[in-house]
N, C-alpha and C positions, 0 to 999 in steps of 0.2 A: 249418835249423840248430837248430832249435827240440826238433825228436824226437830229438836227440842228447842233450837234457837233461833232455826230460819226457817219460813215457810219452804212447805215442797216445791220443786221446780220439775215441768214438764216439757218435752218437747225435747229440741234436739236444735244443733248449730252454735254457733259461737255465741252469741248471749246465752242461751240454756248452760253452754259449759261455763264462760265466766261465772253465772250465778252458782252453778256446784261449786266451783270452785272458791269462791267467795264462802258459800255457805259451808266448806270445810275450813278453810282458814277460820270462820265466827266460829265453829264447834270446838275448834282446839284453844280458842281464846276465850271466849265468852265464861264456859266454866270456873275459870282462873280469874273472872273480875274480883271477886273480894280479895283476894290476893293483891291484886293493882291496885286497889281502894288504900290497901294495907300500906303498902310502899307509898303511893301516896300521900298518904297520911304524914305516913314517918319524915317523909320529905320537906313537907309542905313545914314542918315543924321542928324541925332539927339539924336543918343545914346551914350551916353561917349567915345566910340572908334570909331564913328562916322565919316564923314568927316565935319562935324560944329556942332560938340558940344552942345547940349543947353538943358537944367535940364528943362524947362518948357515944350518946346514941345515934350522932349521925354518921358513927361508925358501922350501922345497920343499911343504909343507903345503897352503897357500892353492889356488894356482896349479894344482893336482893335481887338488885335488876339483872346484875352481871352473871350469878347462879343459879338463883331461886327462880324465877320467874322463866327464863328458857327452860330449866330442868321441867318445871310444874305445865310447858306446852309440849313439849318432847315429850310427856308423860303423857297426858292428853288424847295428843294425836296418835299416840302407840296403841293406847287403847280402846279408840276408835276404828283401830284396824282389828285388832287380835286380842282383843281382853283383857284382863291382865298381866300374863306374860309378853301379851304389846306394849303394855303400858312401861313396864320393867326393863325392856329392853331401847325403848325409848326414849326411855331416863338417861340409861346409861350409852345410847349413843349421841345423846345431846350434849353429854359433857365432852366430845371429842370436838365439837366445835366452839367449843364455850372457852377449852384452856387455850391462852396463849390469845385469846382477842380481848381487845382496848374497848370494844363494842358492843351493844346487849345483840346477842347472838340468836333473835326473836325468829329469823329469816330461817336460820340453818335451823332451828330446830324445827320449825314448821316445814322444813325437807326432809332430816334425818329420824325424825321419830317415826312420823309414817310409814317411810324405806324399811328401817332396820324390824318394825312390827309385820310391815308385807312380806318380810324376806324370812322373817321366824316362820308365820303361817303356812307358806311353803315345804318351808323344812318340817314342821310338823306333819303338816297332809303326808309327806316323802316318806318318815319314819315309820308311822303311829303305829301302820301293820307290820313293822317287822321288828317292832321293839319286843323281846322275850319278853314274857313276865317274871314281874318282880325286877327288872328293870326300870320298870317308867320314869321312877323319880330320878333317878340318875342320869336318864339320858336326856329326861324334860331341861334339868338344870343345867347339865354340862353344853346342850344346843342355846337355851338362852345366855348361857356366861358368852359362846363362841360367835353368835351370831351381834352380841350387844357388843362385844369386845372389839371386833372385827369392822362392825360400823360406824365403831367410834376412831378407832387409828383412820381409816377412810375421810373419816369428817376432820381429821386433823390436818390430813395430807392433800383432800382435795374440797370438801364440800366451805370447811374456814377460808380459804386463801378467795377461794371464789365471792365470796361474799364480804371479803374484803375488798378486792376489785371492784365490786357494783355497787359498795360505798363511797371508795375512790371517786371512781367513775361520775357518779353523782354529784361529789365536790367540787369535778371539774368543769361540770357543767353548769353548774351555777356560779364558780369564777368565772366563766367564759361570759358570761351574760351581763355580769355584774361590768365586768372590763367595756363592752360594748353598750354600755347605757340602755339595755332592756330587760331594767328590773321588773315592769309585772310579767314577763315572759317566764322569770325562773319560779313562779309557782306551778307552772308545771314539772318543773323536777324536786320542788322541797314538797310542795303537799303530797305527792304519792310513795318520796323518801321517808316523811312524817308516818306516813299509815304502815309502814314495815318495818317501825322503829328504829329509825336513820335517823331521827330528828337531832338527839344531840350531837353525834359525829359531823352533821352538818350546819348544824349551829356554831357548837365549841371549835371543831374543826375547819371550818373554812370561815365562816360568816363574822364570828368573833375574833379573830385575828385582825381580819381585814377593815373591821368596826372599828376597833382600836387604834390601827394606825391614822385612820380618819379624823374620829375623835379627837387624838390628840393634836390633832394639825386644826381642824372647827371645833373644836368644844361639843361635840355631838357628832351623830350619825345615823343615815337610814337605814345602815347593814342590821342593827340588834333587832328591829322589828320584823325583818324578813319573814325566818322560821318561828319567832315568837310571839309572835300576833295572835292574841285567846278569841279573835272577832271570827273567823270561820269555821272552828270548831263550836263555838258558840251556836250558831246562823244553822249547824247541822247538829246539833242536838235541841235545839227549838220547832226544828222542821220533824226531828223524830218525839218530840213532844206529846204534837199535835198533829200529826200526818202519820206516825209510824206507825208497827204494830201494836195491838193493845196490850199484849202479853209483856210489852218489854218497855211502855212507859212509864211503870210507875219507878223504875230505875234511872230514868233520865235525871228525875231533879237533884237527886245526890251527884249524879256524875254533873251537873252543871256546876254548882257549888263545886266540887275537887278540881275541874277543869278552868275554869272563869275566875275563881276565889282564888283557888290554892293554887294555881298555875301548873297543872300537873294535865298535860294535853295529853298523855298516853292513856286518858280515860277515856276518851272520845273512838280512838283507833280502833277497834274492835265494833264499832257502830257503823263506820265507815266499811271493813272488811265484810261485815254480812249484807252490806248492800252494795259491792263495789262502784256503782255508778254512781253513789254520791259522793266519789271522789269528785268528780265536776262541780261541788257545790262547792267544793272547801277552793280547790282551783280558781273560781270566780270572785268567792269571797275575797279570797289570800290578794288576787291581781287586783280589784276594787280598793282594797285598803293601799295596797304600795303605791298606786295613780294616783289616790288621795294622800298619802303622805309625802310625795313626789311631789305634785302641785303646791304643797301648803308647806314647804320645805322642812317638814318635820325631821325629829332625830333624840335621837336617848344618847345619855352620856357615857352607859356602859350598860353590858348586855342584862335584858334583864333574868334574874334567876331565882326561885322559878320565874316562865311566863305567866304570871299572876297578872291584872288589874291593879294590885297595891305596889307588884313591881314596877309595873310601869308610873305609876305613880310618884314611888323615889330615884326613877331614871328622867325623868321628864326636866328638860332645864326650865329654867324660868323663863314665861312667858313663850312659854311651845306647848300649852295645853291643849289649846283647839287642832291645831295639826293632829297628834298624836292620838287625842280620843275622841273625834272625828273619822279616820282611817280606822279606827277598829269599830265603831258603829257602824260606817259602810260595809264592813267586812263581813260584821255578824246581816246585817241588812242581806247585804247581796248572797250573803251563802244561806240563806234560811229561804229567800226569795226559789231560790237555783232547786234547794232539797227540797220545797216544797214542792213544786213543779215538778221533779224526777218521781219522787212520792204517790203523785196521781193527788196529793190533796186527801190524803187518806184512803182513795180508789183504793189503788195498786196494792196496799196493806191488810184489806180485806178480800180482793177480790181479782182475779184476773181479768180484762176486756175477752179473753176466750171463753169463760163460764158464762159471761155477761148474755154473750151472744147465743152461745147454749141454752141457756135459761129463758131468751125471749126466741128462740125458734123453737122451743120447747111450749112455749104458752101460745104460740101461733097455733101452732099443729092442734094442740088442747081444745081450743076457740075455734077451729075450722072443722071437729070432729063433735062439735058438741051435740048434742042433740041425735045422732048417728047411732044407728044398733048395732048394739055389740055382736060378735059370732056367737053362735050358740054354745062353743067349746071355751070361749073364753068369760062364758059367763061367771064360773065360780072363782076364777081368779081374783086376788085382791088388786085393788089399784096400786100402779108404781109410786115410790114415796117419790116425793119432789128432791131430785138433788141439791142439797145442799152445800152452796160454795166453800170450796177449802182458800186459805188463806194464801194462794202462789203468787208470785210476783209477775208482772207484763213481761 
C-alpha cells in the first residue's frame, strides 16, 4: 500500500532505510487524508474560536482525533501487513494505546497496528496446516480475538506509557531551551514532535502555559507562535507544489487552504513523513521565523487556536503587525527555499541521479557501438527497450 504513495526506494544503508521507513509511515497515513480533511474541517468550524461556533458539534472534535483517527492508522498499517485480519486486529490493538491517554495516540498506533498484524501472520503460517476441517472459522477468529486482545493490554501496559515519556521528554526539552534563551534551537525538537502528532501536547502543554504567564506580565508573547507558526508548513507544501511528485500535487492546494486558512497543521504531516528529510525544511523555516520574531520583538496576546492566519490576526496586539507577519513569511520563504533544494527542484521527484547516470552510460555505450556489426546469432533479436526511469527518491 505503501508504493501507491511513495516512490520505490532502492539500495541499501541508512538513508535507503529511513526512506522505507518514511514511506510506511506515508502508507498508513496517507490513505486516511480525507479523514484529516474531515476533522479538520469540523475543527476549523466548530470550536469556540471557530469560524461558526457551535458547543454541539464541536462535540465531534475530541473523540475524532483521540479515536477515530489512530483507530483508522492502526487499521491501516495492520493491513499492510496481513490483510484484513491485519487490519482487524490493528484496530483493535490500537485501542490499547488510545485508552487512558490525554494525547492523539498517532505514534503507538503506527507501532502497535503493524506488530499485532505481524504477530497474527505468524500465528496463522503456525496453524493453517494443522487446523482440522471444518474448523477454520473458529480458530481464524478465536486467534484474531487472542492475538488483537493480547496487543492491546500490551499497548496499555507498555507501548502508551512509552509514548507518554517521549512526549514528556519532548516538553522538557523545549522548556529547557526556552529557560536558556535559544528559542530558534527548539525547532529542532517541536518541528519533528509536530510531524508525529505531538503538536498539541506541546503547544497546550508546555508552550501555552508558559505564554500566559508572560503575557500577563507584557501584554504579549513569543511562546504562542513557537509550535503555531502556519509559515513552515506552508514553505513545504509549496516546495511539494511545484517540486514534489506529480501524482500527489494536485492535492496540495486543498491541503494549503485547511492548513494556512483553517489553521489545521496536521494536514501538512503526512507530506513531511513520506519524505522524512523535509523535516529540515520545516526546522529552518520554524528557526527563520522565531530569529525574525525575536529581532522585531513580536508576540500574541494568547495562543492562537487553530494556528490559522486569521488567528493570528485576532491575537496580534496593536501595532505588532509587522513583527508577527514578517516571521511567518520568512518562515514559509525559508522553508520552501530548504524543501525545494531537498526536492532536487523536481529532479529527485521524477527521477534518481542513479538512473540518471545509467541512462547516459547507457547512450555512451549505444554512440560507441554504432555503426558496429551485430553477431550473427543476435541478429533476429529485437532491440532492448530503453529503460525507462521509475520515480525513486536520491
Amino acid at each position: 500500500m505503501a508504493a501507491a504513495y511513495t516512490p520505490a526506494v532502492s539500495g541499501s544503508g541508512l538513508k535507503a532505510g529511513v526512506q522505507r521507513l518514511g514511506g510506511h509511515l506515508a502508507g498508513m497515513v496517507m490513505p486516511n487524508i480525507g479523514a484529516f480533511i474531515a476533522w479538520g474541517l469540523v475543527t476549523a468550524l466548530f470550536i469556540p474560536t471557530g469560524w461558526l461556533p457551535n458547543k454541539h458539534l464541536g462535540e465531534l472534535v475530541d473523540p475524532t482525533i483521540t479515536y477515530l483517527l489512530p483507530i483508522l492508522i492502526g487499521y491501516t498499517g495492520g493491513r499492510m501487513v496481513h490483510g484484513q485480519r491485519g487490519a482487524v486486529v490493528g484496530a483493535v490493538a490500537t485501542m490499547g494505546v488510545v485508552v487512558g491517554s490525554k494525547i492523539p495516540m498517532f505514534l503507538g498506533a503506527m507501532i502497535v497496528g503493524p506488530l499485532a498484524a505481524y504477530l497474527l501472520k505468524k500465528v496463522d503460517g503456525y496453524i493453517q496446516e494443522r487446523t482440522r476441517t471444518g474448523f477454520e472459522m473458529l480458530v481464524d477468529n478465536f486467534t484474531a480475538g487472542i492475538v488483537g486482545g493480547a496487543v492491546a493490554v500490551f499497548g496499555v501496559w507498555g507501548v502508551g506509557p512509552i509514548v507518554r515519556q517521549v512526549t514528556k521528554g519532548a516538553g522538557n526539552g523545549v522548556e529547557w531551551l526556552i529557560h536558556h534563551h535559544l528559542l530558534p534551537l527548539a525547532s529542532v525538537l517541536i518541528e519533528p514532535a509536530k510531524v508525529l502528532f505531538l503538536n498539541n501536547a506541546v503547544n497546550h502543554g508546555v508552550l501555552a502555559p508558559l505564554g500566559f504567564a508572560e503575557a500577563a506580565k507584557d501584554g504579549k508573547s513569543i511562546l504562542f507562535m513557537l509550535e503555531s507558526n502556519p509559515g513552515p508548513g506552508l514553505g513545504v507544501l509549496l516546495a511539494y507544489l511545484m517540486f514534489g511528485p506529480r501524482s500527489l500535487r494536485p492535492s496540495v492546494p486543498a491541503a494549503i487552504i485547511i492548513h494556512f486558512l483553517g489553521g489545521i497543521h496536521e494536514i501538512y504531516f503526512p507530506y513531511i513523513l513520506m519524505k522524512p528529510r523535509l523535516i529540515l525544511a520545516t526546522m529552518a523555516g520554524s528557526a527563520a521565523g522565531i530569529a525574525t520574531f525575536m529581532a522585531t520583538g513580536a508576540g500574541l496576546v494568547a495562543t492562537p487556536s487553530p494556528g490559522s492566519i486569521f488567528a493570528y490576526v485576532a491575537e496580534t496586539p496593536r501595532h505588532g503587525w509587522i513583527g508577527v507577519y514578517l516571521g511567518v513569511l520568512v518562515a514559509a520563504a525559508v522553508s520552501f527555499a530548504v524543501g525545494a533544494v531537498l526536492l532536487g527542484f523536481g529532479r529527485f521527484a521524477e527521477k534518481s541521479p542513479d538512473e540518471d547516470g545509467a541512462e547516459a552510460s547507457d547512450d555512451g555505450a549505444a554512440a560507441s557501438s554504432a555503426g558496429a556489426e551485430e553477431p550473427a546469432g543476435d541478429a533476429g533479436a529485437p532491440p532492448a527497450a530503453p529503460a525507462s526511469p521509475s520515480p525513486q527518491e536520491a
